[in-house]
C-alpha positions in Angstrom: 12.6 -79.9 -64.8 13.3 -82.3 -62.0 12.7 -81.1 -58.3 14.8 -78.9 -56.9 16.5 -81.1 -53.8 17.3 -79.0 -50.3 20.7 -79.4 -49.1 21.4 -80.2 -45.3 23.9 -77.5 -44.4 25.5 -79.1 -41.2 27.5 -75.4 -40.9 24.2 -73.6 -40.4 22.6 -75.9 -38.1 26.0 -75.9 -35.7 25.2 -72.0 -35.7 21.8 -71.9 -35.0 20.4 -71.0 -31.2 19.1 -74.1 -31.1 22.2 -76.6 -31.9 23.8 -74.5 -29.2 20.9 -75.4 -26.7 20.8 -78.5 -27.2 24.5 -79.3 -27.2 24.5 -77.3 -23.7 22.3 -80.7 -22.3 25.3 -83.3 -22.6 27.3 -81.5 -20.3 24.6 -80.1 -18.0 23.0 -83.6 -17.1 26.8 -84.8 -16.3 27.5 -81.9 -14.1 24.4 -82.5 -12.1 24.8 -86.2 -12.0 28.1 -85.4 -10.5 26.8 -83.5 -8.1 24.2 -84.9 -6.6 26.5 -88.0 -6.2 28.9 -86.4 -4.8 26.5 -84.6 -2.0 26.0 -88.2 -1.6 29.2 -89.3 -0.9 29.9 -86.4 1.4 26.9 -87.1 3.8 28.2 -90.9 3.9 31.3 -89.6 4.7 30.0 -87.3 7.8 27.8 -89.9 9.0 30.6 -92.8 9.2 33.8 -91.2 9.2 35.8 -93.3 11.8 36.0 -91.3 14.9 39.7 -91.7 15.8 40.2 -89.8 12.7 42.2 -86.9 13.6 40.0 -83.9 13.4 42.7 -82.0 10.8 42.2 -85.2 8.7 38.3 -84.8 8.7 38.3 -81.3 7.7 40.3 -81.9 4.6 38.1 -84.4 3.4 35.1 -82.4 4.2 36.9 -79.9 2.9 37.6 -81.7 -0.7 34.5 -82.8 -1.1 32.5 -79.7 -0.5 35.2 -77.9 -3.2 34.0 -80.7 -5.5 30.3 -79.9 -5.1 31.0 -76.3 -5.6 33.0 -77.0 -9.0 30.4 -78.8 -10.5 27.3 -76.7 -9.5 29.4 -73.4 -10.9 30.3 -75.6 -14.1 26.7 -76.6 -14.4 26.1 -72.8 -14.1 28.1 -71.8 -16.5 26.8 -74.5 -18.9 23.7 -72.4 -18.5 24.5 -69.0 -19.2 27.2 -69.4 -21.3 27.5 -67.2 -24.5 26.6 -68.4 -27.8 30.0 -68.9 -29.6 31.6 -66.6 -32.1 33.9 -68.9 -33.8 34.6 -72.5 -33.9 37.5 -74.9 -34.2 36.9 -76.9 -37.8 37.1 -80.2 -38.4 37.0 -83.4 -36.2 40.1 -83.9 -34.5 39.4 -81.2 -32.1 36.0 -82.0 -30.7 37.2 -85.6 -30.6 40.5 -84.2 -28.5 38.5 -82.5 -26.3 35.9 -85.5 -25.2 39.1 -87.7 -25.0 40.6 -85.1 -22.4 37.8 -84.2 -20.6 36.4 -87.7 -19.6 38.7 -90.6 -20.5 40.6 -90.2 -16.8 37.1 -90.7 -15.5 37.7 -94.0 -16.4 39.9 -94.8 -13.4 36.7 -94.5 -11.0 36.7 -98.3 -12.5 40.1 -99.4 -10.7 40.0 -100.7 -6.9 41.1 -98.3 -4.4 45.1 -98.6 -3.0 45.3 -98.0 1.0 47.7 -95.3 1.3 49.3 -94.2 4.0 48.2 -91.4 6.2 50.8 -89.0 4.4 50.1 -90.3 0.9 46.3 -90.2 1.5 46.4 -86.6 3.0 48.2 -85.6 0.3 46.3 -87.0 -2.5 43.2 -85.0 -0.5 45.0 -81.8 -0.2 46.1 -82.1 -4.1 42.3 -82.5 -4.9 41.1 -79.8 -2.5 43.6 -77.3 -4.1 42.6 -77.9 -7.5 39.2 -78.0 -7.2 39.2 -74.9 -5.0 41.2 -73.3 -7.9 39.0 -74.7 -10.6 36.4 -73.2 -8.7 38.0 -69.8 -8.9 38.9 -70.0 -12.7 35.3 -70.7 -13.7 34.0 -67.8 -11.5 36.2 -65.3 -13.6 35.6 -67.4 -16.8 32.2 -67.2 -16.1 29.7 -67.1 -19.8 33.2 -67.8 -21.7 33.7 -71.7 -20.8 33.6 -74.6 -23.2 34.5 -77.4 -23.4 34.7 -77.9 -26.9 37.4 -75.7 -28.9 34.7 -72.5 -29.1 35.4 -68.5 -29.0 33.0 -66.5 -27.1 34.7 -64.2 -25.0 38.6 -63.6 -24.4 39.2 -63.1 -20.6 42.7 -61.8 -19.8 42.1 -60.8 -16.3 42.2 -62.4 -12.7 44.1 -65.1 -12.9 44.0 -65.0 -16.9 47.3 -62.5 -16.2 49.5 -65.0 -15.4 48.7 -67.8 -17.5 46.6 -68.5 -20.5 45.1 -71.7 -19.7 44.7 -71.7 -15.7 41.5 -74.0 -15.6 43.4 -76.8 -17.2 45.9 -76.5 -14.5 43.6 -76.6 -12.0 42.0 -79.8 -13.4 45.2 -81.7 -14.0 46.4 -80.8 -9.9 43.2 -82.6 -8.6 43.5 -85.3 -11.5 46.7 -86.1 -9.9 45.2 -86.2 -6.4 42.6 -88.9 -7.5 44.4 -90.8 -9.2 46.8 -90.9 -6.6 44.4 -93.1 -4.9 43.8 -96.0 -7.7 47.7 -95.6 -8.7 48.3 -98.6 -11.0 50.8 -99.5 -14.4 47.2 -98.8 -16.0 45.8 -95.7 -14.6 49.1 -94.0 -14.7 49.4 -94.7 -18.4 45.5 -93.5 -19.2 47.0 -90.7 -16.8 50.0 -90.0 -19.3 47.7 -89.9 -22.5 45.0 -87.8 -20.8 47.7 -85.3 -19.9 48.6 -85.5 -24.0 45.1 -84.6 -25.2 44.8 -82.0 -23.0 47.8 -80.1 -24.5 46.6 -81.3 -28.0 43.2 -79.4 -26.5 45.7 -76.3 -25.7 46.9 -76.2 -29.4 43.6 -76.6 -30.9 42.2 -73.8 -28.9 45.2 -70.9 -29.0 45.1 -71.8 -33.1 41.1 -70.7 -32.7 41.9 -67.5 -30.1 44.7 -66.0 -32.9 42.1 -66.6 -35.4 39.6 -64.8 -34.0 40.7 -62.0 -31.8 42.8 -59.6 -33.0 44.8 -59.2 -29.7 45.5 -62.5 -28.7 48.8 -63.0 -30.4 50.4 -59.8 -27.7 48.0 -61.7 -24.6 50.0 -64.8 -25.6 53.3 -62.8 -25.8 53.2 -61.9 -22.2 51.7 -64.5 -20.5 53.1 -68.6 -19.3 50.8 -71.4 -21.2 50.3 -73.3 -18.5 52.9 -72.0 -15.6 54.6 -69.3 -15.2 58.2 -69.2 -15.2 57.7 -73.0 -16.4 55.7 -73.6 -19.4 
């Protein structure tokens, strides 16, 4: 009888320990990229700010910045003691939804600065201090339940998980706005547009996952917004 030949069951290895593991490093090495440039930035920043800058001004920006540094070392922590999944979103087209919305805006980094004027550039700063000082919020109650692929691990309907269902993307898209706001272009508000589209597409993938796998998600999503209350 010829050999018998073992089969490479993809579904078993993306539920071992170890596929999750590894697929935390991606993610991890970004987040602490990120931060450690942007520690960077915000020492350049204190060191030359331009002195007739008026002192409300410079505490926004120091302000911003430090809410970015906090963001990413509490994502980076959260990479790290994260839960192991319980159930996962099949297929391709969401895993390929969710890279597209997480990182294709962080393409705009690539566009040349606009000189705004003070109003336009203190709100632009304001719009990225409030959402990464929100983001930083969501995560902390989100905590071992984050992912950024379509994964169930935990469903958290307290804190701020009351009032809406999806409060992190929220969060994101408020300072998304904010940066862009400072390379507006034809361009980066059309790669603006489609991120915002894969995001809800992310938003869909995910809720279809949640029903699936808890029970008591279909009367969470009865009673709470998607995205905004009394909105969406």
């Amino acid at each position: 009888m010829p050999p018998r030949i073992a089969r490479f069951d993809l579904t078993n290895l993306q539920q071992s320990p170890a596929y999750d593991a590894l697929m935390r490093l991606p993610l991890l090495a970004w987040t602490t990229v990120l931060a450690i440039a942007s520690a960077a930035s915000l020492e350049r920043y204190a060191r030359n700010a331009d002195l007739a800058l008026p002192g409300a001004v410079y505490a926004v920006n120091i302000a911003m910045r430090l809410s970015v540094i906090a963001y990413l070392v509490i994502l980076a922590a959260t990479v790290v003691t994260r839960m192991a999944p319980i159930g996962k979103a099949r297929g391709t087209e969401p895993r390929i939804s969710a890279l597209i919305g997480t990182f294709l805006i962080t393409v705009v980094v690539l566009f040349p600065r606009r000189e705004l004027s003070l109003t336009a550039g203190l709100v632009s700063t304001l719009l990225m201090l409030a959402g990464d000082a929100f983001a930083v919020v969501v995560l902390t109650r989100l905590g071992r339940s984050f992912s950024i692929m379509p994964e169930a691990r935990q469903l958290v309907t307290s804190g701020v998980y009351r009032f809406g269902r999806h409060p992190l993307y929220l969060a994101e898209e408020v300072a998304t706005i904010g940066g862009v706001m400072q390379v507006l272009s034809v361009w980066t508000a059309v790669l603006l547009v489609v991120q915002i589209a894969f995001q809800l597409r992310r938003i869909r993938n995910e809720e279809t996952l949640l029903t699936e796998v808890f029970s008591d998600y279909a009367i969470y999503k009865k009673k709470t917004a998607r995205i905004i209350p009394g909105i969406y």
